[in-house]
N, C-alpha and C positions, 0 to 999 in steps of 0.2 A: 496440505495445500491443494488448490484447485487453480490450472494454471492457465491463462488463454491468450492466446497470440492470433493478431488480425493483420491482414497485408493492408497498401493503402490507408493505413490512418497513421496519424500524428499521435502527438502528446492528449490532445484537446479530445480529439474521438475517444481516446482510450479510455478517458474520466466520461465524457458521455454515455460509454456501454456499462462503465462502474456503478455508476451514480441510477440508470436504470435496472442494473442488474439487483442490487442491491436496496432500491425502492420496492422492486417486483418479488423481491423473499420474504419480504418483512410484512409488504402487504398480504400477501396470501396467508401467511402464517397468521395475520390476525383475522384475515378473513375463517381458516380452517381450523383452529388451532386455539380458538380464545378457552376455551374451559381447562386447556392444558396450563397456559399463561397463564392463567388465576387460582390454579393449583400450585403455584410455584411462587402464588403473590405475587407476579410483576406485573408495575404500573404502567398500565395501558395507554396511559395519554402518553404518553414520552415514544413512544410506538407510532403511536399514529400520525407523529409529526414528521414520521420520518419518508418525505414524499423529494422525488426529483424536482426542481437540480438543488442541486449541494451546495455551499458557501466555498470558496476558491480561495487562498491566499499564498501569496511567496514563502519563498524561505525568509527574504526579507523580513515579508512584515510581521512572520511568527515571531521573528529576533526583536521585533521593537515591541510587540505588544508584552513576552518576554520580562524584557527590561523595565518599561512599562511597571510591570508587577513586581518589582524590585529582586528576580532574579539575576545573577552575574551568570551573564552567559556571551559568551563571545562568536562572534562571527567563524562559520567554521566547523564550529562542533555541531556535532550529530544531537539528533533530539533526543533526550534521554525521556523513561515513563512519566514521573512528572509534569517536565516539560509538557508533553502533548497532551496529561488530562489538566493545565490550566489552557491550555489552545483548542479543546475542545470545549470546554466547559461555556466560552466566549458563545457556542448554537447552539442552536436546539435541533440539530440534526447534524450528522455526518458532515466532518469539512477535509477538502483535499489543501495539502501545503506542498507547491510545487516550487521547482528549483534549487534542488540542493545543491549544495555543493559537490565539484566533482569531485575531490576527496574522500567524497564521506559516502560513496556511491559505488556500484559496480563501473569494470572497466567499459561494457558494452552497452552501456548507457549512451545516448546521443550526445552530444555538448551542445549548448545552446550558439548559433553563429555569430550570433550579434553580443554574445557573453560568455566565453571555454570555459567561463572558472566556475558555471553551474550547470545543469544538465538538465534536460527537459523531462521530465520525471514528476512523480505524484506520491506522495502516501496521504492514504485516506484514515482520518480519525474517529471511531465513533464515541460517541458521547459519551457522560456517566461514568468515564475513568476507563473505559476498555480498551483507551489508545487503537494504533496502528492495525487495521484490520487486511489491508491490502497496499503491496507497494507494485508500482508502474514504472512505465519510460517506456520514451520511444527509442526503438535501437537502434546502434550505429549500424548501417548497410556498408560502409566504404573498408571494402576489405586491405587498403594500404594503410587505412589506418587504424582498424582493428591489428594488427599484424605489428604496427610499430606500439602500439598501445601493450600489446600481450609482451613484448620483449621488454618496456619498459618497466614492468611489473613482474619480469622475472619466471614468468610463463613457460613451461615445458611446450615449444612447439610442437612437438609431436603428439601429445596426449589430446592437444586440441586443434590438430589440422582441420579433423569434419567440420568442427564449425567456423575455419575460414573458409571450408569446402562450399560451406551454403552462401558465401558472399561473391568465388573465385569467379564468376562467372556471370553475374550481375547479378543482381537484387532489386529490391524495393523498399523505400520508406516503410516500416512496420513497427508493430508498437504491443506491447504486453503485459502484465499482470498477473499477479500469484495472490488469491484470497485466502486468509486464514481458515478453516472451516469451525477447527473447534475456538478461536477469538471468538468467530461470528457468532458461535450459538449463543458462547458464553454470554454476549451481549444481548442479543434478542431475546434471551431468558432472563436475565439479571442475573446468573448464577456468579458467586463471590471466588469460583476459583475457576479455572481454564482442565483442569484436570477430574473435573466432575462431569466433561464436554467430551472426553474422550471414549469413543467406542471401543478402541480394544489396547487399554491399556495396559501398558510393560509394568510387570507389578515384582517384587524380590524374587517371588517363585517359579514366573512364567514371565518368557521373553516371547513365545509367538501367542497369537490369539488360540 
């Protein structure tokens, strides 16, 4: 994972630096990189579509498109593989599905104010079946309620004072993201496994590189 955290920005920023960060890999790789890609057979035109900004939808309306398609899936549940390569398969480029349930989400996840029961959060889909490449949110700063949140869930306060350490004293709106690296190549290569992506794989013999 490649992890990055921004002070001052929302939910909305955080998919903005996503959705650039993630145009600007893809283009250069095809800009540097095309005789590798067509050693590898992957089809280029599905590459080059992949330009900022990105298709945006709820958790909502991934649930009715969904349904729509004659899967039984209920309100609630977490998106299983499936699920998000028929919700991706809907562009032709990377889409974020925001608002998940807070359930189905980390505790430091924001709550949405105007909605507690989803959270202002993002996973980004990319096309072709290679689902979730990066999930987001904006984090909660309100360390009263981080702190009833950690207790509600059963949380060893003491193993994570520090990180109410970084709220005790005030904070800021801030918002974050963790990119898959080997998802990603998988994808921008077409390679059919994620374990073909890894640089220095755990293998029966050898656990360190």
């Amino acid at each position: 994972m490649m992890e990055a955290e921004m002070a001052f920005a929302d939910y909305k920023d955080n998919m903005d630096v996503q959705e650039q960060l993630v145009s600007f890999i893809v283009q250069t790789v095809l800009a540097k990189h095309k005789p590798e890609l067509e050693l590898l057979e992957r089809d280029l035109s599905k590459l080059e579509n992949i330009k900022a900004p990105f298709p945006r939808i709820t958790y909502d309306e991934a649930v009715q498109i969904l349904v729509n398609e004659g899967v039984e899936f209920e309100w609630g549940n977490d998106l299983g593989g499936g699920d998000e390569t028929i919700l991706a398969n809907k562009f032709d480029r990377p889409v974020f599905v925001t608002h998940y349930p807070t359930k189905v989400k980390a505790f430091y996840m924001k709550r949405d104010p105007k909605r507690p029961e989803v959270v202002l959060c993002s996973d980004l889909l990319a096309p072709e079946g290679y689902g979730e490449v990066i999930g987001a949110s904006q984090r909660n700063e309100d360390y009263d309620e981080l702190a009833k949140l950690m207790e509600e869930h059963g949380m060893p306060r003491e193993a994570y004072e520090w990180f109410l350490d970084l709220r005790k004293y005030g904070s800021v709106p801030h918002s974050g993201f963790g990119i898959g690296l080997e998802r990603t190549v998988a994808w921008i290569c077409g390679l059919d496994h994620v374990r073909e992506t890894i640089p220095f794989a755990r293998m029966l013999t050898r656990i360190y590189p």
